[in-house]
Structures are given as structure tokens and as C-alpha cells.
Steps between C-alpha positions, in 0.01 A plus 500: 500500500577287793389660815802424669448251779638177400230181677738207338842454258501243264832367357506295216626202690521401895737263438816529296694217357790547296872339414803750605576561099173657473300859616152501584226813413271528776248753449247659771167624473310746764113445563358818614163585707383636205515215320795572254795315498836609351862365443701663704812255466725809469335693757596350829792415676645106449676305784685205492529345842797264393704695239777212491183297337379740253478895427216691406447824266168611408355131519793370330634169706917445417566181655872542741483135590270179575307536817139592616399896633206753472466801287272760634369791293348825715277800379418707748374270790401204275755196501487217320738180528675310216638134582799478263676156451830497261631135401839394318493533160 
């Protein structure tokens, strides 16, 4: 059992390229001082900092339109940062 304080989050990707048609699955996985690590995808809160570029859901990327932004993904004080690029179909 994790002891609770989160040292680094993983996701599956940093970068994130994908055609408007598409969605994306990002997952994210917390290291913990212990040593564990755990998906906790589902567990924290997801942030799209252009939403007219793409939405996110529990780590589910829906493309709006072409353009560049970041996703971040929080869990308590971690952060990580997701670059997310959508292209034409």
C-alpha cells in the first residue's frame, strides 16, 4: 500500500500526437517514497489549457480542432505536463 506521498507521475507519453478524427488514452502512473507505484489515471483531476484544441476525461484526449496546447494532470500537489499536438486528418 502506497504510503501516500507521491516523489514523481509518470504518463504514458510526454508528447501527444494525434489527427482531429482520432482520441488519445493517456494513462498516469504515481511513484511513491516507498517505492510503489500505481495508476492513478482516474484518480486526479485533468486540465486542458486550450479546450478549443482538445478535451480531456479521465486521460481520454477528444481532439476540438488542429492546433498545439498542454494537458496537465494534478494529484494532490504533484503536476505533470502533457504536450498535445492535433493535425488534419
Amino acid at each position: 500500500m502506497p504510503d501516500g506521498q507521491i516523489v514523481k507521475l509518470q504518463p504514458s507519453e510526454s508528447t501527444v500526437s494525434f489527427s482531429s478524427s482520432e482520441d488519445k488514452k493517456v494513462t498516469v502512473e504515481a511513484e511513491y517514497k516507498d517505492g510503489t507505484s500505481k495508476d492513478v489515471t482516474k484518480e486526479g483531476q485533468w486540465i486542458s489549457l486550450d479546450e478549443k484544441v482538445v478535451t480531456v476525461i479521465d486521460g481520454v484526449l477528444k481532439a476540438v480542432s488542429t492546433g498545439s496546447t498542454n494537458v496537465q494532470f494534478k494529484i494532490g500537489t504533484a503536476v505533470t505536463n502533457i504536450d498535445v499536438n492535433v493535425s488534419s486528418n
